[in-house]
N, C-alpha and C positions, 0 to 999 in steps of 0.2 A: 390630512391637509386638503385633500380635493373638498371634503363636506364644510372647512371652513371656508374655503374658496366661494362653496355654494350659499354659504350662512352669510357670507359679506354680500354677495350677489344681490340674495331676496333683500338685504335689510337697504342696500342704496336703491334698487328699485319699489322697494314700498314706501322708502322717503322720496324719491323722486314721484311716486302716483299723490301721494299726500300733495305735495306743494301744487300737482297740476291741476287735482282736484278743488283745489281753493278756486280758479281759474276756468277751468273748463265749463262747469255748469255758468259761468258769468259770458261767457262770450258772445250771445246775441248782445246783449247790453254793450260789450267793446265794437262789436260791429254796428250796433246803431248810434254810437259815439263818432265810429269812422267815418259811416255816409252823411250822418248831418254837417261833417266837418269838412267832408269831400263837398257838399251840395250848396254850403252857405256861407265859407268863410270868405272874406274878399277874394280872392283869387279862386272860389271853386267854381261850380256847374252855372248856380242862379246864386249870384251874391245876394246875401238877404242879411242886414245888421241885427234886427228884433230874434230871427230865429240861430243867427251865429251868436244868441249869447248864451246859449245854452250848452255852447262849445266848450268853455271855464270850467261851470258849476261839476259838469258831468265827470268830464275827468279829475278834478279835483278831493270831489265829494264821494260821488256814487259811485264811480267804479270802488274808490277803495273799501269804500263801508259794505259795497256788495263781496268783496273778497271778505272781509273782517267776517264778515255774518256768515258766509261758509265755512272757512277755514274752524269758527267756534261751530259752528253746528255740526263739524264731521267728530269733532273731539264731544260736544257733552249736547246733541240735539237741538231744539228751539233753545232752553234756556241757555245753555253758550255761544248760541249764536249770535241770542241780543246783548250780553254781556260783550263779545266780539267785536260787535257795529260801535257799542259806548267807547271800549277800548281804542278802537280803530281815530275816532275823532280825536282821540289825544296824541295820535302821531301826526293827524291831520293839517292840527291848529298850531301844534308844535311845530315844522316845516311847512309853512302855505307857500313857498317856492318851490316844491318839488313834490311833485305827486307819490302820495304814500303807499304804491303796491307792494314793494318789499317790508314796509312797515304794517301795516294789515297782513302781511303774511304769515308776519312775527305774534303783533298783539293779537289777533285772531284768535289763533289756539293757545296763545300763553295764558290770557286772560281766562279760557273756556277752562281750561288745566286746574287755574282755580279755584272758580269756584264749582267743581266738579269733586276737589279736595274736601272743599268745605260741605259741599252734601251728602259727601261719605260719611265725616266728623259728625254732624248734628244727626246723621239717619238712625231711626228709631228712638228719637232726643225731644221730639217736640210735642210739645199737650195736643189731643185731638181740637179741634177748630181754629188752631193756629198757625195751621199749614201756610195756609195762601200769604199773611203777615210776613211771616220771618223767609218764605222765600222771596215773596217782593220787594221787603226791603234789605235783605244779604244783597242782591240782584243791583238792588240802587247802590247800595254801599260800597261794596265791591266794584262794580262798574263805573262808579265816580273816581275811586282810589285809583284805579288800573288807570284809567284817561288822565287822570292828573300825572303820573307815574311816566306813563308813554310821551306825553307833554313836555317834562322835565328832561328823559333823559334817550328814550326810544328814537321819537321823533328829530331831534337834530343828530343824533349818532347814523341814524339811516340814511340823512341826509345827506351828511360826511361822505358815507359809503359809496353810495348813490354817483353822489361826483367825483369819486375817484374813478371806480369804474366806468362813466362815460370818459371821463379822459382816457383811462386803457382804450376803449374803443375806439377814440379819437384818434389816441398813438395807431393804431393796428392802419387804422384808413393812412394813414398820412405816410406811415411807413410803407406801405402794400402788402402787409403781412396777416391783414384780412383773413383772404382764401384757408392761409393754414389753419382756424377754424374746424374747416370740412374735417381735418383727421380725424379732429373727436369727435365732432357731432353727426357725422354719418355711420362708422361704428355706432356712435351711441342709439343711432334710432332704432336700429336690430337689435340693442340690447334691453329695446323699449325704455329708456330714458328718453323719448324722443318730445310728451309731452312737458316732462320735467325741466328739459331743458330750453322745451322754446318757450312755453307760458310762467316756468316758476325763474328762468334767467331773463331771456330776451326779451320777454313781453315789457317787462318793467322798465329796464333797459332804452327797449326803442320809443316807449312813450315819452321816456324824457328826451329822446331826438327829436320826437313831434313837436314836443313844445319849442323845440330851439328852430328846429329848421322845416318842420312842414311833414316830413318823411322821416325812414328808416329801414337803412338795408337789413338792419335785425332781424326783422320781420322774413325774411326772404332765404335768411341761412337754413333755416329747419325747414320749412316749408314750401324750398323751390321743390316743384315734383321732376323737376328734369333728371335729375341722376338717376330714382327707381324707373322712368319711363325708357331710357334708354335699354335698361338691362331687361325688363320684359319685352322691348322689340327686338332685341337681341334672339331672346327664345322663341319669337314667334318666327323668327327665317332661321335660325341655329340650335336648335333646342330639337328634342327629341321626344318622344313619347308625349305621358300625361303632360308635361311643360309644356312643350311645345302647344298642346291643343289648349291647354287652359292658357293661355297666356294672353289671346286677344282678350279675355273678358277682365281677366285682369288689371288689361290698358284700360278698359272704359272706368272702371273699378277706380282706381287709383288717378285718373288724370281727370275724370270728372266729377268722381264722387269725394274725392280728397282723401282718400283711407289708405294713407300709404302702405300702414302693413300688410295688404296684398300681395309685395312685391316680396317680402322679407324672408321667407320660406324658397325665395328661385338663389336668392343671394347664401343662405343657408347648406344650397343642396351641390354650390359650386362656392367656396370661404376666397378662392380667389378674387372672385367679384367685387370684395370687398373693394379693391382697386378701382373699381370701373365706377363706383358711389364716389369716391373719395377723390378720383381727379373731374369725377363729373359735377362733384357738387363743390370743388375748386376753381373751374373754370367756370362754373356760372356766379358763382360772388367776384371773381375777377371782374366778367361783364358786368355788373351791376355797379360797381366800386368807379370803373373806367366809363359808363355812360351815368354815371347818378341815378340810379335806380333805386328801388325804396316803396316802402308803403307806409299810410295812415295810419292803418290799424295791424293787428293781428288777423291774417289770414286762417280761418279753421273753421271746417278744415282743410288742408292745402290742395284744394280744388281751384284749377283753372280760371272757376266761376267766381270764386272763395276773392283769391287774388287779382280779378280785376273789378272785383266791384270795393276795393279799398286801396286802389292806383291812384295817387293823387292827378290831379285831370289838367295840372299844368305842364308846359315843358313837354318832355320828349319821354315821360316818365313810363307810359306804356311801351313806347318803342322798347327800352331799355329792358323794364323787367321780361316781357315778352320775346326779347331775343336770349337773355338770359338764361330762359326757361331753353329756349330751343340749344343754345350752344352747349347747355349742359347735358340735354339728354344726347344730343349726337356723340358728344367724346366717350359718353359711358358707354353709348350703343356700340362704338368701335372697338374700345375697350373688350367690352363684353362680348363681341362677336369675335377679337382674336382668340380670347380666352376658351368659350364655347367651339370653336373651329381646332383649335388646337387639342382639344381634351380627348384621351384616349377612353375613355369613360362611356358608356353607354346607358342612356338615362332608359331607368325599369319604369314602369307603368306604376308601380308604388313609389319612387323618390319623392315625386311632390310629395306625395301625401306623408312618409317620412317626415319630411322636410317641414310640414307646418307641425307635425305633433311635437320636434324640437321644438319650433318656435311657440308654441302655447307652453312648454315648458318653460323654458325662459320667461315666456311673459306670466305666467304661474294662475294663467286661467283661460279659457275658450273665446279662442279669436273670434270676434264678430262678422267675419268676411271669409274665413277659413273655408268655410263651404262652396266656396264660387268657383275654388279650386276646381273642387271634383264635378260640380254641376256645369261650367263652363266645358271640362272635357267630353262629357258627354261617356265613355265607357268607364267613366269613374261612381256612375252610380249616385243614388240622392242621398243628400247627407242624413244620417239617421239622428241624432244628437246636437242640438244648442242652445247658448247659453251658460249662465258660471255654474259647474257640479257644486253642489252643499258642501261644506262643510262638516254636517252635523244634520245627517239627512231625517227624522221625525217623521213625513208625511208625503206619502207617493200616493197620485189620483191619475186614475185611467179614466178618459172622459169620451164618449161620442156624442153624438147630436141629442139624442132622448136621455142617456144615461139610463137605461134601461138593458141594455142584452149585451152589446160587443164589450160594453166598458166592464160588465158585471163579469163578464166571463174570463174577458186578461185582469181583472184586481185578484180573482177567486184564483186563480194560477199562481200569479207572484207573490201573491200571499202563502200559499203553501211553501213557494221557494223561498220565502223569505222565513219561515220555521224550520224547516231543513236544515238553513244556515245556520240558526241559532241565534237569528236578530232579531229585534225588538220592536219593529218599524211599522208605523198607521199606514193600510193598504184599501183603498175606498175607490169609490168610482162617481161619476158625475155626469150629468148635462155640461157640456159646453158653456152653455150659457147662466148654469151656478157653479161653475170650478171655484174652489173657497179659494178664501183669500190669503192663507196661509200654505198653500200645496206648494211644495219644493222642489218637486218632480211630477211630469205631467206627462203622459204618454198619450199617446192618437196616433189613429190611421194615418198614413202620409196626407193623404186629403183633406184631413180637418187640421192638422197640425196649423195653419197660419192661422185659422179662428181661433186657437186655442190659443198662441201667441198674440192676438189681440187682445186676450181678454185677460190675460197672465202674460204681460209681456216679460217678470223679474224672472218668472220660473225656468228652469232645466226641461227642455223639452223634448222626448224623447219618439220617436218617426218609427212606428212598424209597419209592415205590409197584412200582414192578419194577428190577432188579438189570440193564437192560438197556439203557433211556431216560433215565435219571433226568438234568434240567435240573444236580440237586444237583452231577454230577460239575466240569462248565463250572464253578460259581459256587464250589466247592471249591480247583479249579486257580486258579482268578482269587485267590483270598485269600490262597493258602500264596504265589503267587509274590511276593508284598511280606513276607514273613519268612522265604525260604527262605534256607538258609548253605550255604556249599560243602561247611563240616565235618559235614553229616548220614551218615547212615547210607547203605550205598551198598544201591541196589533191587535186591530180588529180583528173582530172572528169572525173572517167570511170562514166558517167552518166545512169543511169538506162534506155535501151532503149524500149519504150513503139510502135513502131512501129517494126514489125520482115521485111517489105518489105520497110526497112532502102535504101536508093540510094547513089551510085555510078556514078553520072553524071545523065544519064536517066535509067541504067540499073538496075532494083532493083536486090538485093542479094539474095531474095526467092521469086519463085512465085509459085503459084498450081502445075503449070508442074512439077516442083521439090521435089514434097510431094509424095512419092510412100506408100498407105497404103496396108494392111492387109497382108503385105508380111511372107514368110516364110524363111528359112535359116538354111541349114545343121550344119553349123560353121561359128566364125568371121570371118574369112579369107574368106569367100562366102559373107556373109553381106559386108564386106568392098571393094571387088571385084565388087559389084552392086554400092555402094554408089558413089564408084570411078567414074566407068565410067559414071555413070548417072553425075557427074561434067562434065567430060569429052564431056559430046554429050550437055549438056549445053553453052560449050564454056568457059568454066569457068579455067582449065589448060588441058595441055600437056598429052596423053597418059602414058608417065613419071611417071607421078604424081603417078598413082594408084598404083605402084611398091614402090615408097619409103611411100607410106601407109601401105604398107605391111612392109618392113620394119620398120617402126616408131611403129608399134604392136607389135615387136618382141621385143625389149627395154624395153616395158613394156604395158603393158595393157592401152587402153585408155577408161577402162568406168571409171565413175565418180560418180557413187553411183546416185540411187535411179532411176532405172531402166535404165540411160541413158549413153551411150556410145558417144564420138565424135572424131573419127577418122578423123588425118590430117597427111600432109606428115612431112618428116624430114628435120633438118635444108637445109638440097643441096636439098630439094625438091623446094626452094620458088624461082627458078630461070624455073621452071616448070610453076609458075602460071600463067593465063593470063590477068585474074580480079579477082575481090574476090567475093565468092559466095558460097553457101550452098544446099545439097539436103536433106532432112529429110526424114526417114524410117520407115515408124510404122512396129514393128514387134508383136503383141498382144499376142501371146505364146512364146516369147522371144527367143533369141541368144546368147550360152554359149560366156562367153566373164571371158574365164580365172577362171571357177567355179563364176562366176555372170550371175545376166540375163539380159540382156538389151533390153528393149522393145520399146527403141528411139534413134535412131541412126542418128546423125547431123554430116552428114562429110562436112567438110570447107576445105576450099583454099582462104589466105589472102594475097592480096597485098598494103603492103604501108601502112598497120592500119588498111583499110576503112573496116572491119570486124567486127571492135573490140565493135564498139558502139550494132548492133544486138547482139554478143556473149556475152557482157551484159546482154543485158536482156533475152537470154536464162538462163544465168546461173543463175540472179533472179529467176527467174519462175520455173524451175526445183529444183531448193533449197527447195521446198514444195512439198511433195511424193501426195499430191492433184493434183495438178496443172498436175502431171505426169500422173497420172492415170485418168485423163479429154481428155489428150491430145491421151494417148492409147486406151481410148476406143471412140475417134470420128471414124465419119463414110464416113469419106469423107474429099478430100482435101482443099477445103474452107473452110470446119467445121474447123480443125483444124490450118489453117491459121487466121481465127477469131479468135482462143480461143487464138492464140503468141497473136494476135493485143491488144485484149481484159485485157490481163493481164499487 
């Protein structure tokens, strides 16, 4: 019972993200439908007649054909999308009284549905050079029939709809039975219907109040932020622990940046609150209802900024929605300060955090804000993981700045862990600045993590402290083995290298001469200065080189955890190299290295790969704080060249 419970769950909240996905990538477009109509219709900011005629065409035409063309392109890509847009004009032309967004909502993906049918039907069917024909013209065909179709019987049946449910609304106003609303739409935002029901209900909804009357309180039920704002100032004077500390950043989070589910994990971790949402986002549609309050457009998202830059700019209409805002969030805050004052409960330093891993449950993927949580409090630690986890993971890339040493050393790790396991999975490493295009999973240093998310913003991004320790690998291997498939991609072999005097043609890549033991070192930048040039007088790169090592430590720290450090140069460094090779440092009383010690310092220069297979199996070997401590206390540079071999 409970798993069907759960099976109805997932299936109304993936038809609710469906319908708000039609919507949501459109909404600059409904917000600059709002400001031209706030700014030039007779009564807006600068009445202007030439540019308020663009007020008609936009909501009439383009918003709906831009919902059409989404809605067909989430169902069958480009080609259902235009198929979508054609479909879309036959609801259009068919009701030109009433704006078609619930009809685009419809034709959109019915249309896309099929001919998505019919490309299944003819796939593998058609002569070679008559691809481009018969999908052109299935495309026109289709797309003419669907428009006529929607023409005939879509379009005035939506119509119909359309004006029944503003008259419900109409009733709900006239009656004062508005506010009750709030029951279910404030539950519903925590149950993340929240876009579904303000963009795939209301949106539609209050643009036909626009056309009638200028405004819409619509607009204002899902996206007053006053109810979640009360309940997080609630925890910042009543609240305890991690809540309590995270809870200011939360406010700015949620009241300025409009991301209400900041709040949704404080409501989570106390289910009584629920009350505190639901009379607070009661009493602010009351105000709204009792001063005429109302917007132009769709506020999104429900930022302060969101909502007053589509307040229509007559009348008392800011006054209104602006106290609104405020009467709601004080009743919740009262609310939710008896509630929190009353509770014999003692909030643990992990309930937040609890409390958002339910809610990513619920919402059945990784909150975008979730983080702020913990980094707001400050003894909650930086967030290690973000992003949506895969599905169907095929391809994890360790990246740093060169893609040359730290990246090669945690791929050659998780790669091992991932044979262990018995999964199947491409384990590679990268520059930063060529992470492919395809990497599902990305890990970095905390410090390079937000480059890496610039440059892969879709990817799973995964935050270590050293490329050698990191707990992340364990709790990585524990997740993918509940969605791994036989049919993945088959693993690279960064193969574990059991020789450290690995070759290059004839030249090995370490020999005695390049082991300098029992040294000592003021600072890293001394240690890396020696490590340098001792490549250098090797033959191994350019002068050059030691300079963007030094650089390439200012970016970020290159030890690696457990006592070992490996300094290499930076991406424009690899044009410096001359072969690829290594010198090793034992330092036995260590070398601060950024408040770490490092008692093994392996600085590389790779050219072309032929590195990668040795820095393997360093990074094996060192993964064991044994292995380390063998290798810093030999007594000599054979000794410790036998123990790489050995291991």
């Amino acid at each position: 019972m409970a798993q069907e419970r759960s099976s109805v769950k997932v299936k109304v909240q993936k038809f609710g993200n469906f319908l708000s996905s039609m919507v949501m990538p459109n909404i600059g477009a409904f917000i600059a439908w709002g400001l031209i109509t706030a700014l030039f219709i007779p009564t807006g900011f600068f009445p202007n007649e030439n540019f308020a005629s663009l007020v008609g065409p936009m909501i009439t035409y383009l918003l709906p054909l831009l919902i059409g063309y989404t809605g067909g392109k989430l169902v069958h890509d480009q080609r259902g999308g235009v198929i979508g847009a054609i479909a879309t004009m036959g609801v259009i032309v068919g009701a030109p009284d009433t704006p078609m967004f619930l009809g685009a909502m419809i034709m959109g993906p019915l249309s896309a549905w099929v001919i998505k049918q019919f490309d299944r039907l003819i796939e593998g069917k058609i002569r070679s050079g008559f691809e481009m024909l018969v999908n052109n013209f299935s495309a026109g065909i289709l797309g003419g029939a669907l428009a006529i179709f929607a023409y005939l019987s879509i379009g005035p049946a939506v119509s119909a709809l359309t004006q029944v449910l503003v008259a419900g609304v109409d009733w709900l106003l006239e009656t004062g039975l508005l506010p009750l609303t709030s029951i279910l739409i404030e539950p519903g935002k925590i149950l993340f219907l929240n876009n579904a029901i303000n963009h795939g209900i209301l949106t539609p909804l209050g643009l036909e109040q626009v056309q009638q009357a200028g405004r819409s309180v619509l607009f204002l039920l899902e996206a007053n932020p006053g109810p979640g704002l009360g309940v997080l100032l609630a925890f910042m004077f009543f609240g305890k622990g991690i809540a309590k500390q995270s809870a200011p950043g939360a406010v700015i989070i949620h009241f300025f940046g409009g991301i209400h589910e900041i709040y949704f994990p404080y409501v989570l971790m106390k289910p009584m609150l629920l009350l505190s949402v639901i009379l607070g986002g009661m009493s602010g549609v009351f105000t709204l209802v009792l001063m005429g309050g109302g917007l132009m457009a769709p506020a999104s998202p429900g930022s302060i900024f969101a909502i007053a830059a589509v307040t229509p700019p007559e009348g008392m209409a800011y006054v209104a929605n602006f106290t609104a805002i405020l009467v709601a969030a004080t009743v919740s805050f009262l609310v939710s300060a008896v509630i929190l004052k009353r509770s014999k409960d003692t909030e643990e330093d992990g309930d937040v955090e609890a409390a958002t891993r339910r809610m990513e449950e619920m919402k059945g993927k990784k909150s975008s804000v979730a983080g702020a949580l913990g980094a707001s409090a400050g003894a909650a630690g930086t967030t290690s993981a973000s992003g949506t986890f895969p599905d169907d993971v095929q391809k994890i890339v360790f990246a740093c700045d060169a893609g040359m040493g730290s990246s090669a050393m945690g791929a050659s790790l998780l790669s091992k862990k991932v044979k262990e396991a018995g999964m199947h999975i491409k384990v590679t490493n990268s520059a930063i600045s060529s992470i492919p295009a395809d990497s599902q999973i990305i890990i970095t240093q905390d410090k390079l993590t937000p480059r890496a998310k610039d440059k892969r913003p879709d990817a799973y991004h995964i935050s270590v402290d050293n490329f050698l320790s990191s707990p992340e690998y364990d709790r990585l291997i524990d997740r993918m083995k509940h969605g791994v498939t036989e049919e993945q991609s088959e693993l690279v072999d960064d193969s574990e290298a059991n020789a450290a005097t690995g070759d290059q043609g004839d030249a090995p890549l370490l020999t005695e001469d390049n082991i300098f033991m029992n040294k000592r070192f003021r600072n890293k930048e001394e240690a890396i200065r020696f490590a340098g040039d001792a490549l250098v007088k090797a033959g191994y790169v350019e002068p050059s080189y030691v300079d963007e090592m030094l650089k390439r430590e200012e970016i970020t720290t290159t030890y690696m955890g457990n006592d070992v450090a490996i300094p290499h140069g930076t991406e424009e460094a690899k044009k410096a190299v001359i072969k690829s090779g290594f010198t090793v440092v034992q330092v036995p009383d260590g070398v601060d290295f950024d408040g770490e010690k490092a008692k093994l310092i392996f600085a590389i220069a790779g050219k072309d790969g032929t590195h990668l297979e040795i820095l393997s199996g360093i990074a094996v070997i060192c993964a064991e704080q044994s292995n380390v401590d063998e290798l810093v206390a030999a007594k000599s540079a054979k000794e410790l060249l036998d123990i790489l071999n050995s291991k």
